[in-house]
N, C-alpha and C positions, 0 to 999 in steps of 0.2 A: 789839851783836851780836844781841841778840833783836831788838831792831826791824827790822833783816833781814827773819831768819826771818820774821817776824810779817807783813812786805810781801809777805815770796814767795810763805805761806803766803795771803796774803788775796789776789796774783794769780791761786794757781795753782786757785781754788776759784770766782774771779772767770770765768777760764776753762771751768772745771769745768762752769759752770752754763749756760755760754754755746753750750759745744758739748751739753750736754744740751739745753735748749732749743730749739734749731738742729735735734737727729733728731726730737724731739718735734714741732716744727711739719712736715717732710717727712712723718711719718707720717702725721699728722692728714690734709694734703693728700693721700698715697696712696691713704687709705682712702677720702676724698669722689671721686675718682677713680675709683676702683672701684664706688662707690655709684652713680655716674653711668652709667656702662657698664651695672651691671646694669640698671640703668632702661630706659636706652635700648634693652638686649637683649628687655627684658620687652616693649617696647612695637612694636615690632616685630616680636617672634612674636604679639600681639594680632592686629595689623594684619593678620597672613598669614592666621592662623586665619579671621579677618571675611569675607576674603578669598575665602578655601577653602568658606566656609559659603557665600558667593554662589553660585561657580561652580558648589556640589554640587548643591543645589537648583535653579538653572537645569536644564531638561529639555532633550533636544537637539532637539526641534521649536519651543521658543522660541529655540535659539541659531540654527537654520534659518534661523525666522522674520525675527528681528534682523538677520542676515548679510545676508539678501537683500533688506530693506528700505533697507540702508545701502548695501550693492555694487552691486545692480544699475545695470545701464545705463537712465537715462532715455531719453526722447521725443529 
């Protein structure tokens, strides 16, 4: 009768471990997850900022300039 016990008890720990494991690797993955996101959010409002610094510093007699040397109608 103790070797039973002794079986269930070595399943139900067998188990135990198995489903701890099992949230422990979900979590792991959630958080590289979310590691990843913030990244890409960071890299991204970089990108804007870069962005926003071109357009501020352009003057509007060079975007004048620029516009009309691209739009214009040729010969």
């Amino acid at each position: 009768m103790t070797k039973i016990y002794l079986i269930i008890l070595m399943c139900a720990f067998g188990l135990g471990a198995f489903f701890y494991g099992r949230n422990v690797g979900v979590a792991k993955c959630e958080k590289q997850n979310l590691q990843n996101q913030i990244n890409i959010t960071k890299q991204k409002q970089m990108n804007e900022r870069i962005i926003n610094d071109k357009v501020f510093k352009t003057g509007v007699a060079d975007i004048r300039r620029i516009l009309r040397d691209k739009y214009t109608i040729a010969e």
